[in-house]
C-alpha positions in Angstrom: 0.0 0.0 0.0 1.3 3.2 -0.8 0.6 6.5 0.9 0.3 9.7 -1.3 1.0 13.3 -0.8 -2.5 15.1 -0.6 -1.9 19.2 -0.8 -2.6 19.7 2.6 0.4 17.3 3.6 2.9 18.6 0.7 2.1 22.4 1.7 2.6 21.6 5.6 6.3 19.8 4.6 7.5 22.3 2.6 6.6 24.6 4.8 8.3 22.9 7.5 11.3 22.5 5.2 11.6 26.2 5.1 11.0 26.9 8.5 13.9 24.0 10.0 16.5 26.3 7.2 15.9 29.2 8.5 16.4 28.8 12.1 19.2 26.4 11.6 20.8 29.5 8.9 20.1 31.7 12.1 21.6 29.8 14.4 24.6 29.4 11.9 25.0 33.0 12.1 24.9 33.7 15.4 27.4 30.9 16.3 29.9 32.1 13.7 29.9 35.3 15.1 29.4 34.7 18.6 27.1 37.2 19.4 26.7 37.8 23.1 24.1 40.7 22.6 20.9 40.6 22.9 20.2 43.6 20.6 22.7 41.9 18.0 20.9 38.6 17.9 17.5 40.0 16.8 19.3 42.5 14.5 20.7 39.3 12.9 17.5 37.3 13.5 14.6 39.8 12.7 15.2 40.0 8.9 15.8 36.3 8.4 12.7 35.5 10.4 10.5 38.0 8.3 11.8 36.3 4.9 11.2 32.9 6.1 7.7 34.0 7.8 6.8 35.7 4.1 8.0 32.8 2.0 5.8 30.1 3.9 2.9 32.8 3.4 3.8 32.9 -0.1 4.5 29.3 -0.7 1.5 28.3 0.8 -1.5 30.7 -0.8 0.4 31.9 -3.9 2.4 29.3 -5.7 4.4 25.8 -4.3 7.4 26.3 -5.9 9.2 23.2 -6.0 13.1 24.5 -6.5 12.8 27.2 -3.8 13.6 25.2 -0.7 16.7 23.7 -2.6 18.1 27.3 -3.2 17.4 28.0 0.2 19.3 24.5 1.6 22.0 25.6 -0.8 22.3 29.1 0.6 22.5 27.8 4.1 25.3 25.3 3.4 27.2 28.1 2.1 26.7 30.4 4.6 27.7 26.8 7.2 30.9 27.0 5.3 31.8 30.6 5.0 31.2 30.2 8.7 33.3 27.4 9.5 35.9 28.9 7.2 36.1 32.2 9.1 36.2 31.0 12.7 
């Protein structure tokens, strides 16, 4: 027996997808950095959160666009490694 996607379920990964690659690319940050402020973390975290908060908005009443989370794993790793490279 094989189980299939339904929208509800492909909207709610994706969406999930998105929302474990942000926090992990915020937590990437901050770590590379090492920032001990307060006011620093949520000037770091604030605009990330508002992208990732608008794409699951728009991925989820606009258009389910496939290639998008893959840009956005892509963009992470690079920003893991840039990060690892520098500290």
């Amino acid at each position: 027996m094989v189980l299939r996607d339904v929208d509800l379920t492909e909207r709610l990964d994706y969406s999930s997808a998105v929302a474990i690659l942000g926090f992990s690319l915020i937590l990437a940050i901050l770590r590379t950095f090492d920032t001990r402020v307060e006011a620093a973390r949520v000037m770091v975290s604030a605009p990330i959160l508002a992208f990732v908060t608008t794409h699951i908005l728009y991925i989820n009443f606009y258009k389910l666009d496939y290639g998008t989370p893959n840009n956005l794993l892509l963009s992470k790793n690079r920003v893991n490694i840039f990060g690892e490279f520098i500290s």
